[in-house]
C-alpha positions, 0 to 999 in steps of 0.5 A: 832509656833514660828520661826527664823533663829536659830530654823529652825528645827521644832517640830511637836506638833501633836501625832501619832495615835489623831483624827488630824493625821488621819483627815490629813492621811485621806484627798485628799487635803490640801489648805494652805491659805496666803502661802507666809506669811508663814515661810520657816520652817513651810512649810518644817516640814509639807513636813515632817511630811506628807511624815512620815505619808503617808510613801511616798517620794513624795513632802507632802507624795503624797497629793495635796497641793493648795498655796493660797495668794496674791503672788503679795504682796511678794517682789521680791528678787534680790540676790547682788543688793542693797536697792535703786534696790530692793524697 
């Protein structure tokens, strides 16, 4: 899935009622692998689309979501700061 700040507003590809969305309805956990690779997007339209599927409001319709990756390879953001501070 192709994403940048102007299309922020994902389309899930998976159609209600294929073998995909039951095997997700149907599952106890979701590990997510190298999570902070990850666009923000993508995170917030499989919240979505979890908590469509499951008819819950809960953060991913109630299930449990494991973030995997090495969180020490994300840079840390300071808010106002300049580039010398940052790096």
């Amino acid at each position: 899935v192709q994403v940048n700040k102007n299309n922020e507003m994902l389309q899930w590809p998976i159609q209600p009622g294929t073998p995909c969305m039951e095997l997700i309805r149907n599952a106890s956990l979701i590990i997510w692998d190298e999570a902070p690779m990850a666009n923000y997007a993508i995170l917030v339209c499989v919240n979505k689309v979890c908590c469509l599927l499951m008819d819950h409001n809960a953060p991913f319709g109630g299930k449990v979501v494991v973030l995997l990756g090495n969180f020490c390879q994300t840079c840390p953001v300071i808010h106002g700061s300049s580039r010398t501070q940052i790096v």
